[in-house]
N, C-alpha and C positions, 0 to 999 in steps of 0.2 A: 695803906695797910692791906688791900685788898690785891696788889700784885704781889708785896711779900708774902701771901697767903697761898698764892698760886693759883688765884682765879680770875676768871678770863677776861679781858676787860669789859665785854658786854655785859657780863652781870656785875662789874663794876657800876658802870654805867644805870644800869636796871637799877639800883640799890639805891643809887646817890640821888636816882630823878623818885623814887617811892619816898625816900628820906625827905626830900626837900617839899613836897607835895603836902607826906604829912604835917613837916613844918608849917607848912603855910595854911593850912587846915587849922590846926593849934591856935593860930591869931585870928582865926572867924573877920576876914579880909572882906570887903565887899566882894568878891570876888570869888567868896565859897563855894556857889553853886557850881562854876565850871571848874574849881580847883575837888571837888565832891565828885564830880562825872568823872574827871580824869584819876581817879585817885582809884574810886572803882574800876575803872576799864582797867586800870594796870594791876590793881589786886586779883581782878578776873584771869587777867593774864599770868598770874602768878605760880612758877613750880621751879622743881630741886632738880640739879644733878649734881651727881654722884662718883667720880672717877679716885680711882689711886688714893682714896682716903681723903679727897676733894671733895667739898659739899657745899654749895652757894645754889642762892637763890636767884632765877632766872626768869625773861617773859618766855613764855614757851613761841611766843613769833619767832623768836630767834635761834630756838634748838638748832639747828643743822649749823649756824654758823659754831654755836659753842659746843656743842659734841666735837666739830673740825677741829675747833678749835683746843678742847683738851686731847683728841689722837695725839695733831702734831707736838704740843707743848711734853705728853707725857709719852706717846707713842706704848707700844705694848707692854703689858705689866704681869710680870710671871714673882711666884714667892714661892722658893722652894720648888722650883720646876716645875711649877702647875701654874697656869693661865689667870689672870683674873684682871681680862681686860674690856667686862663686860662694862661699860655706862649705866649706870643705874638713872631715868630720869622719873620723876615722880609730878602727878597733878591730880588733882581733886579725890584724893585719895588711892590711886592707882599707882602701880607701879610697872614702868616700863623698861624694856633692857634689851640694850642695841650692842652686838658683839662688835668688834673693833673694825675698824674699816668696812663695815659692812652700809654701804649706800640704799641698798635697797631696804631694808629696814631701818633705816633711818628717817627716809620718805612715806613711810607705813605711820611710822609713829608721831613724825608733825600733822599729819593729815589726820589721824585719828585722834590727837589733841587739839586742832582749829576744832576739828568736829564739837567734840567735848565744850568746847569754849563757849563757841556758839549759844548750846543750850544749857550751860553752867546757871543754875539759880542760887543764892546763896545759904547760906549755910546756918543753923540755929547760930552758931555763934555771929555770925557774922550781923544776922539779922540783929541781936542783944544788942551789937557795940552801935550798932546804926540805933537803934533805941534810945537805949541811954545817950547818945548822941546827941540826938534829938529832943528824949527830952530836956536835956541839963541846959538846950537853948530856949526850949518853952519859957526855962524858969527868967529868962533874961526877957523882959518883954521890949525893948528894943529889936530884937530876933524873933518876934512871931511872925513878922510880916515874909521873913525869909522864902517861906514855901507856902503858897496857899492851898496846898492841896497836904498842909502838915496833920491835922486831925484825921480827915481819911482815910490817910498809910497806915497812922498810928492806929486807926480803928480795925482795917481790913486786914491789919499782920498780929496786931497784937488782944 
């Protein structure tokens, strides 16, 4: 669905590995904790672009291939003889816009989102669903043993 939609196959790709992660998150697998690390790392890594009325979600590691990669697919995009072949990409509430074939501001703006990434903390919401998360496995007492440092977190954040 996501090529007849016109987006790129890395954020194909992006999509289908978040998708399957939360899947496997969903079945509380013994295997939650490293499927919990991975699941953040990639949600941290998570932001939009924006081309030609194109919008999917993407890891921002991979901006420069998928910016390339919508130039070539849609190359420049004029409505009504006026220009509008700016890339819109967006993360942690910012929004950033790389004019069409422009290399050097394309390299400004991966570097300035690693940046960002880096010291990304998360977000009131983000912290609730990690909460609630968390707690709705308290209630299961099979799963207290999960993390031993679970009262703590839950003390020190909440």
């Amino acid at each position: 669905m996501g090529e007849t939609l016109g987006l790129s196959p890395m954020a194909i790709d992006y999509f289908m590995e978040v998708h399957r992660l939360k899947k496997k998150l969903d079945q509380l697998k013994k295997d939650s904790n490293q499927c919990v690390d991975e699941y953040l790392r990639l949600r941290r890594l998570s932001g939009f672009i924006n081309y030609s009325g194109v919008r999917c979600e993407i890891n921002i590691e991979e901006i420069e291939e998928n910016v390339r990669w919508f130039w070539g697919r849609y190359g420049r995009v004029e409505v009504n003889g006026k220009s509008m072949d700016m890339i819109k990409v967006e993360y942690i509430n910012q929004s950033y816009y790389i004019p069409f074939n422009d290399e050097e501001k394309l390299k400004e703006t991966q570097k300035i989102m690693r940046a960002a990434a880096k010291n990304r903390a998360f977000t009131d919401k983000e912290l609730r669903v990690l909460y609630y998360s968390l707690k709705n496995t308290l209630n299961n007492p099979k799963y207290h043993q999960m993390h031993v440092d679970i009262n703590e977190i839950l003390r020190i954040h909440f």
